[in-house]
C-alpha positions in Angstrom: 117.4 117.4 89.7 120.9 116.3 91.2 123.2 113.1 90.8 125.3 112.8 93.9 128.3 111.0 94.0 130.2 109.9 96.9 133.9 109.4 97.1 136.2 108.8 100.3 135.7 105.7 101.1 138.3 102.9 101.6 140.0 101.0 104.9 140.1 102.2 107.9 141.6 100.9 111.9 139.0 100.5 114.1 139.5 104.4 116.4 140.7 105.6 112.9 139.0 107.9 110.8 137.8 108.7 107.2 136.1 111.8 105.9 133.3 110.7 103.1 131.8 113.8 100.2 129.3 113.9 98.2 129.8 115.8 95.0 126.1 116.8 93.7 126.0 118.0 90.3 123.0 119.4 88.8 120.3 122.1 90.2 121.1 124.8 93.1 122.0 122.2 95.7 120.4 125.1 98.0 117.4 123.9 97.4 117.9 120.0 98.6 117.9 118.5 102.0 120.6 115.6 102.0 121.5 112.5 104.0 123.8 109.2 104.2 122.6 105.8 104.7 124.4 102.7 105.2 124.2 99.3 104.1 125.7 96.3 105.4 126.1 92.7 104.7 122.9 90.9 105.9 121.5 94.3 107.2 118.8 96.6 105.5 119.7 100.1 104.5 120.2 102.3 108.0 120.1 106.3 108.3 123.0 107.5 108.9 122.8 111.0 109.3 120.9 114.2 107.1 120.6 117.7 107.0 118.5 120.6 106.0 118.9 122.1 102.8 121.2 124.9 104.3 122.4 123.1 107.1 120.5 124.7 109.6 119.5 121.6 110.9 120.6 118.1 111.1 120.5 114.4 112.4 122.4 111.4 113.7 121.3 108.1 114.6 121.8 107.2 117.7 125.0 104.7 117.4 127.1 107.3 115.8 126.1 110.5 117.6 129.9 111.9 119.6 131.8 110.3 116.2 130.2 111.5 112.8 129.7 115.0 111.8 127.4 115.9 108.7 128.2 119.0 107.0 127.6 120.8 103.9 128.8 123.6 101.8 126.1 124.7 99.2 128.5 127.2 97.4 130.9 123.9 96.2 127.9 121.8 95.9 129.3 119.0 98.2 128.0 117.5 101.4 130.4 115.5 104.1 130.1 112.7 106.3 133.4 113.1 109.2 133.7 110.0 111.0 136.1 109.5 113.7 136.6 106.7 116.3 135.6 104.0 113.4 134.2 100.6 114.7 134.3 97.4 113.0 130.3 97.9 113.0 130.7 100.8 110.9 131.4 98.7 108.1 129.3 98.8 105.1 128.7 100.7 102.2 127.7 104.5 102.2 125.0 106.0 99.8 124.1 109.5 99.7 121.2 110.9 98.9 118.7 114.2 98.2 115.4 115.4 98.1 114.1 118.7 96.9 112.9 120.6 100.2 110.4 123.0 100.6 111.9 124.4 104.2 114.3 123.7 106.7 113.2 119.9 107.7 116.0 116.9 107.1 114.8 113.2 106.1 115.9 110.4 107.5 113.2 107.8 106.3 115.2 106.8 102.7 111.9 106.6 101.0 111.8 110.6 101.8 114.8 110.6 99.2 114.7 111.2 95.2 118.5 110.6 94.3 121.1 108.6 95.3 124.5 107.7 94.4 126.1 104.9 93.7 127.5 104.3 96.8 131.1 104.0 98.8 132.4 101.3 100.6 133.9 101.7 103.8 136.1 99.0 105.7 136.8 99.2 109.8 139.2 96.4 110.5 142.8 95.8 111.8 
């Protein structure tokens, strides 16, 4: 199993930008499709973005596709979440998450998901 942990969170200007990681520690992180959800204040958990276990493929939702980039590097066991052009309706706070995978697919129903961090919080305001 893994235990992710995300860092790189923290206050950002709306059109600003913040770079999120998730350190997972544990198995062969090769072997785990990953994701990011979101939760906000008053909001249920949203998918963010995910992607397959060697990052062959990967996902968006839709309100954040042209500003987010997921990425991964299996070799340092850490997955990213680059955001750019921040809006104040990206606040909220940012979980990452994994699943073992059996092929190539990504998740991004957070009931597909075994582990999860503890979360990061993430502020776009002026």
């Amino acid at each position: 199993q893994v235990q992710p942990v995300e860092t790189g969170g923290g206050l950002a200007q709306p059109g600003g930008s913040l770079r999120l990681s998730c350190a997972a520690s544990g198995r062969m992180l090769s072997s785990y499709a990953m994701g990011w959800f979101r939760l906000a204040p008053g909001k249920e958990r949203e998918f963010v973005a995910a992607i397959s276990r060697s990052g062959q493929s990967s996902a968006l939702t839709g309100s954040v596709k042209g500003r987010f980039t997921i990425s991964r590097d299996n070799a340092k066991k850490q997955m990213y979440l680059q955001m750019n052009s921040l809006k104040p309706e990206d606040t909220a706070v940012y979980y990452c998450a994994a699943t073992y995978a059996f092929n190539e697919r990504y998740y991004t129903e957070s009931v597909q998901y075994d582990y999860w961090g503890q979360g990061t919080q993430v502020t776009v305001s002026s």
